[in-house]
DOKELUM-611884 format. One record per residue: x, y, z of N, C-alpha, C in turn. Coordinates in steps of 0.02 Angstrom, whole numbers, padded with zeros to 5 digits, always signed. Example, Ala and Ser with C-alpha at 12.3 -4.5 7.8 and 13.67 -1.06 7.14 Angstrom:
2
+00660-00284+00390+00615-00225+00390+00660-00165+00390
+00642-00112+00354+00684-00053+00357+00645+00002+00394
***
This chain:
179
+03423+01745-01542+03437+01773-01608+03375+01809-01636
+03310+01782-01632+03256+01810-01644+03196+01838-01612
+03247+01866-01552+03192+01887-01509+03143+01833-01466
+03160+01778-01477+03095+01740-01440+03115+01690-01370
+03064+01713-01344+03069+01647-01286+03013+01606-01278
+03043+01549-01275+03006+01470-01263+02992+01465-01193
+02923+01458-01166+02884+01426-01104+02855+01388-01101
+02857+01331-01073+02814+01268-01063+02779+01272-00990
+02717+01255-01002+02697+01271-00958+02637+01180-00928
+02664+01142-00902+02641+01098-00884+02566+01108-00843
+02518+01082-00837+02446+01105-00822+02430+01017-00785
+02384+01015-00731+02355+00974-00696+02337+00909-00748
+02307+00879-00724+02267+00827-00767+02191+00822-00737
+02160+00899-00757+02089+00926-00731+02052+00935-00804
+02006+00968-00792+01963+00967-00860+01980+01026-00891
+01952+01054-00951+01982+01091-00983+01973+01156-00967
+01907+01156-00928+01869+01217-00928+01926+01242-00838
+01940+01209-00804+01987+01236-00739+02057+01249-00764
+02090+01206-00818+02146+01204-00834+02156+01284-00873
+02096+01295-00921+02096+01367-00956+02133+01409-00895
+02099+01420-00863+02116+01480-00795+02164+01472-00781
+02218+01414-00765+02285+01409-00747+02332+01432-00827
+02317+01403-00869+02347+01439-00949+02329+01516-00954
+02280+01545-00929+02262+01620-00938+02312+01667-00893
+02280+01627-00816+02314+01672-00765+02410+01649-00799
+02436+01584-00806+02489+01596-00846+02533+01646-00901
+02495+01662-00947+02496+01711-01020+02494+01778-00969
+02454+01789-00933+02431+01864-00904+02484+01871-00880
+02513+01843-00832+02573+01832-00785+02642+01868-00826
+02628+01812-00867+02722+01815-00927+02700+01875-00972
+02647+01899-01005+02654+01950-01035+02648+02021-01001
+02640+02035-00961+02625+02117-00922+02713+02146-00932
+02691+02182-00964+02742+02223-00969+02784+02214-01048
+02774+02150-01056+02796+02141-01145+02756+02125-01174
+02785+02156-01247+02740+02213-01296+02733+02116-01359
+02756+02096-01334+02777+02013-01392+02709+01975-01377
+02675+01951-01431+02619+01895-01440+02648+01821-01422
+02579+01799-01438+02610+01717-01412+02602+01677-01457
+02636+01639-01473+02618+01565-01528+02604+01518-01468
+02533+01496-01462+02528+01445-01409+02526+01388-01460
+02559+01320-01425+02556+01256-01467+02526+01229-01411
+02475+01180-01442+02418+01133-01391+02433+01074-01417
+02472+01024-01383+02473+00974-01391+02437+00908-01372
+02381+00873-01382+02343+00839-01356+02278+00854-01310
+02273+00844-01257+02213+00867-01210+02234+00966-01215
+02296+00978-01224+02316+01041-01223+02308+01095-01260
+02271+01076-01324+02233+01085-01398+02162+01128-01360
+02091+01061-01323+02055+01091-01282+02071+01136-01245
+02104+01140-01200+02128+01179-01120+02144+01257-01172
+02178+01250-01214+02197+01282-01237+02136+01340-01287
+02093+01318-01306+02009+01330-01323+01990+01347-01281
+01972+01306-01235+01951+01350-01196+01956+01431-01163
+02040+01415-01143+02067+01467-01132+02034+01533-01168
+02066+01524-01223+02053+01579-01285+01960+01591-01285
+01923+01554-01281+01846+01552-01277+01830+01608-01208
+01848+01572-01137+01846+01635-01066+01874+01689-01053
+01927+01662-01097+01976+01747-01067+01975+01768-01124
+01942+01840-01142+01945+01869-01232+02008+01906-01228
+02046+01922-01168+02087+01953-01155+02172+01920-01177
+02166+01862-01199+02215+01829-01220+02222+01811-01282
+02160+01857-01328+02161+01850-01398+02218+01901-01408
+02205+01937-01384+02258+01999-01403+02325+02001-01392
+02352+01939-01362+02416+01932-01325+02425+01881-01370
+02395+01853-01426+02404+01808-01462+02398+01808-01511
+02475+01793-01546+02470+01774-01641+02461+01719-01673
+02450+01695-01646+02434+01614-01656+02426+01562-01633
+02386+01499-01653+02367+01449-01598+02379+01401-01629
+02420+01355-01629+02434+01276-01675+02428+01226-01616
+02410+01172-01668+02371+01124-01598+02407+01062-01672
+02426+01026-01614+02475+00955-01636+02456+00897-01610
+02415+00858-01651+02368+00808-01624+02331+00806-01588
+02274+00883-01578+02252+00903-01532+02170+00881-01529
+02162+00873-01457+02072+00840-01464+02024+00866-01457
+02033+00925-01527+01985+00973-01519+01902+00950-01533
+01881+00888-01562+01830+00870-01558+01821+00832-01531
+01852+00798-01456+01849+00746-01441+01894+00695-01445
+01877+00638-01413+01887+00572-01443+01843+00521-01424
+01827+00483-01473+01788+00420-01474+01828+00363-01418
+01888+00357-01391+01907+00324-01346+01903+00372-01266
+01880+00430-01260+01855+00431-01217+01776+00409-01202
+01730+00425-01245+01675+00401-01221+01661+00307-01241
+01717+00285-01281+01694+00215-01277+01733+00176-01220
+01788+00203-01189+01803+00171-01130+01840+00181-01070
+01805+00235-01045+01820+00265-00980+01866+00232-00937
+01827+00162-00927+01863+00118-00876+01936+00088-00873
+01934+00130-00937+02000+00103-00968+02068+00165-00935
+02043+00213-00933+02092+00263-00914+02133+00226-00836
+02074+00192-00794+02128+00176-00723+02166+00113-00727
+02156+00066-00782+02193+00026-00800+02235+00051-00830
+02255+00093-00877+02311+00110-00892+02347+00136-00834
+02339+00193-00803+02330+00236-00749+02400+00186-00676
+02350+00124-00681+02384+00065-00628+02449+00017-00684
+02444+00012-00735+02472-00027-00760+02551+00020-00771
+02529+00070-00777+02602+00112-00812+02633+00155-00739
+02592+00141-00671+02615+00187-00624+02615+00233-00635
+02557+00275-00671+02567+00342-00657+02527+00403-00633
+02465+00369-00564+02428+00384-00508+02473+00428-00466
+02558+00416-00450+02574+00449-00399+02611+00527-00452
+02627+00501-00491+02662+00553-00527+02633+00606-00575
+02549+00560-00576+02502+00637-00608+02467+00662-00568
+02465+00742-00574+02420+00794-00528+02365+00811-00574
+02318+00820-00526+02236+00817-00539+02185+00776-00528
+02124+00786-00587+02088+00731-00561+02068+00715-00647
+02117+00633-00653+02098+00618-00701+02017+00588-00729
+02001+00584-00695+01919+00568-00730+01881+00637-00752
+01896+00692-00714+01871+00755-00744+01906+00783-00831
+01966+00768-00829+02021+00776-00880+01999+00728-00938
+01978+00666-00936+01963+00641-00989+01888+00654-00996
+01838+00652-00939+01770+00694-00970+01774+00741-01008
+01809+00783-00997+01827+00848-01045+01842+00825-01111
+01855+00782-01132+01876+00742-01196+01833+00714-01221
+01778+00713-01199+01718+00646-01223+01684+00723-01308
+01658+00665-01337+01642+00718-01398+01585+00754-01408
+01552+00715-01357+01493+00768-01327+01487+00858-01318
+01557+00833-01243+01586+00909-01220+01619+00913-01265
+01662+00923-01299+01695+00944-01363+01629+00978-01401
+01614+00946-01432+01549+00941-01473+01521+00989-01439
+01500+01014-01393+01465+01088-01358+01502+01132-01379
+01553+01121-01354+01613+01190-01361+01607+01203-01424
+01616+01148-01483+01638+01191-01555+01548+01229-01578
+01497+01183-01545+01452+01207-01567+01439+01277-01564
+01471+01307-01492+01469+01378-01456+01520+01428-01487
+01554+01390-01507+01622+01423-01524+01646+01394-01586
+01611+01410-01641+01631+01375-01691+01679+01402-01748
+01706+01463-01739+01762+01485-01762+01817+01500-01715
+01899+01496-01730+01957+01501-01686+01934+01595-01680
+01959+01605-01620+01979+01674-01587+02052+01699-01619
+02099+01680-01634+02153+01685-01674+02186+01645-01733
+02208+01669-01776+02244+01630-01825+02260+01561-01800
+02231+01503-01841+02245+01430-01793+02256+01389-01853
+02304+01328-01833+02336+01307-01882+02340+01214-01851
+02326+01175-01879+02302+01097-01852+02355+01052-01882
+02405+01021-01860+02431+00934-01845+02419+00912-01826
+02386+00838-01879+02375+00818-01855+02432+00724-01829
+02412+00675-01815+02475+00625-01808+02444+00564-01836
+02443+00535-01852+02446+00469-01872+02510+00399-01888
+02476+00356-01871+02518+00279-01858+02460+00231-01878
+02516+00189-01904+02489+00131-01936+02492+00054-01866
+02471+00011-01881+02501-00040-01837+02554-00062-01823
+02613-00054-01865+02653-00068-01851+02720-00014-01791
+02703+00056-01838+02703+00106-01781+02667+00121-01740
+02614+00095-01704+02587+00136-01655+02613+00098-01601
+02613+00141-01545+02637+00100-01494+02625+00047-01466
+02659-00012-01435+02585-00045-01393+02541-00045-01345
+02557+00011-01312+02501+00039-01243+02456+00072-01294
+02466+00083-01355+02380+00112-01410+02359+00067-01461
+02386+00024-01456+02365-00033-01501+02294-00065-01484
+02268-00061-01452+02192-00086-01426+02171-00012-01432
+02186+00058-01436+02132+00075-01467+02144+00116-01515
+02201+00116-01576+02210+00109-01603+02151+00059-01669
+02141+00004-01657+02117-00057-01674+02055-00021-01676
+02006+00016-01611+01976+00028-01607+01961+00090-01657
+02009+00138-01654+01991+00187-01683+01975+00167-01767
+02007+00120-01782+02021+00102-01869+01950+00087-01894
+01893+00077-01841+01827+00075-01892+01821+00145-01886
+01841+00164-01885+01807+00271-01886+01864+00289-01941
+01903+00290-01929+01963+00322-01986+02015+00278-01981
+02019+00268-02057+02097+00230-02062+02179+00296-02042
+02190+00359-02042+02194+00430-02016+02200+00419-01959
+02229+00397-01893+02219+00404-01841+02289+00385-01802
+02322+00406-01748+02360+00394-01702+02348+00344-01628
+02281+00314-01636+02273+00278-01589+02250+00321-01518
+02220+00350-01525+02203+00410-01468+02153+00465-01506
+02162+00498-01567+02101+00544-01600+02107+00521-01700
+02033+00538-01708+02043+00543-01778+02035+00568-01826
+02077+00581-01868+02094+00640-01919+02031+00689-01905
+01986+00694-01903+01914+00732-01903+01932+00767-01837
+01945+00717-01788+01928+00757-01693+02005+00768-01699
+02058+00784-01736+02115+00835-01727+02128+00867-01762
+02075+00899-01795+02059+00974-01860+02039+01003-01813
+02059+01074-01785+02003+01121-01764+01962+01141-01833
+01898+01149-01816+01854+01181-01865+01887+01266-01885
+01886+01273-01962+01920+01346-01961+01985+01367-01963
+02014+01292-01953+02088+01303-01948+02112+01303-02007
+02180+01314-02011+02213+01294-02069+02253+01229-02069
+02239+01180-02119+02284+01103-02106+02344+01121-02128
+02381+01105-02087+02464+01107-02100+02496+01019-02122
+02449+00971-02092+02476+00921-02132+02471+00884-02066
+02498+00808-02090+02501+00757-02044+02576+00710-02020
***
């Protein structure tokens, strides 16, 4: 009815900076030849990948009207650098070693707030109109596979979904659309 088509585009579980190139060479791919921009939505690690993207390829600013990122970990998260070891226990507990592609320890390095924390330092304004959701849960809603860090996150922000907090799912520059 309005002209638009929806693509999802599923990406490895690699770091952000390899994943960009598969989202670029993606966009390059689907737009040649149509004249239509993109609303990219970054959902989670997909927020970064998605930064990145827009940061290496300047060529995908222009193919783009907008960038909204939905609980996205654009500064990080404090549960990646406080407990790494924790990713292969989840990883073994939920079975899902055979059914994810990549290499998850590179994928959540990319998340630590350090590397985050480089990137915004380098790049500290969005390349396109960008717009931030963020998510939050209380204890009683959060799930229980985030309830331990959840718990964790609550000395940093009471604001948080148990995975980032309110602060590390603002892009800097963005516009808050709400929670």
């Amino acid at each position: 009815l309005y002209g638009m088509n929806v693509e999802y585009l599923q990406v490895p579980n690699d770091g952000s900076d390899s994943n960009a190139k598969v989202v670029a060479d993606f966009l390059k791919e689907k737009a040649a030849g149509d004249p239509r921009k993109w609303i990219l939505v970054g959902y989670s690690k997909g927020t970064p990948d998605l930064q990145e993207a827009l940061a290496r390829f300047p060529e995908l600013r222009t193919l783009t009207a907008a960038f909204v990122s939905v609980a996205g970990a654009s500064g990080g998260s404090n549960i990646a650098d406080a407990i790494p070891a924790m990713v292969d226990k989840y990883m073994n507990q939920y079975k899902l070693k055979p059914t994810c592609k990549g290499d998850m320890a590179l994928g959540f390095k990319s998340l630590s707030k350090m590397v985050r924390g480089q990137f915004l330092a380098n790049y500290p304004n969005p390349f396109v109109p960008t717009y931030s959701v963020i998510a939050a849960s209380d204890k009683n809603t959060t799930s229980k596979a985030l309830l331990q860090t959840w718990q964790l996150l609550l000395t940093y922000d009471p604001l948080q979904d148990g995975q980032l907090t309110r602060q590390d799912a603002i892009i800097p520059g963005s516009t808050y659309l709400g929670v």
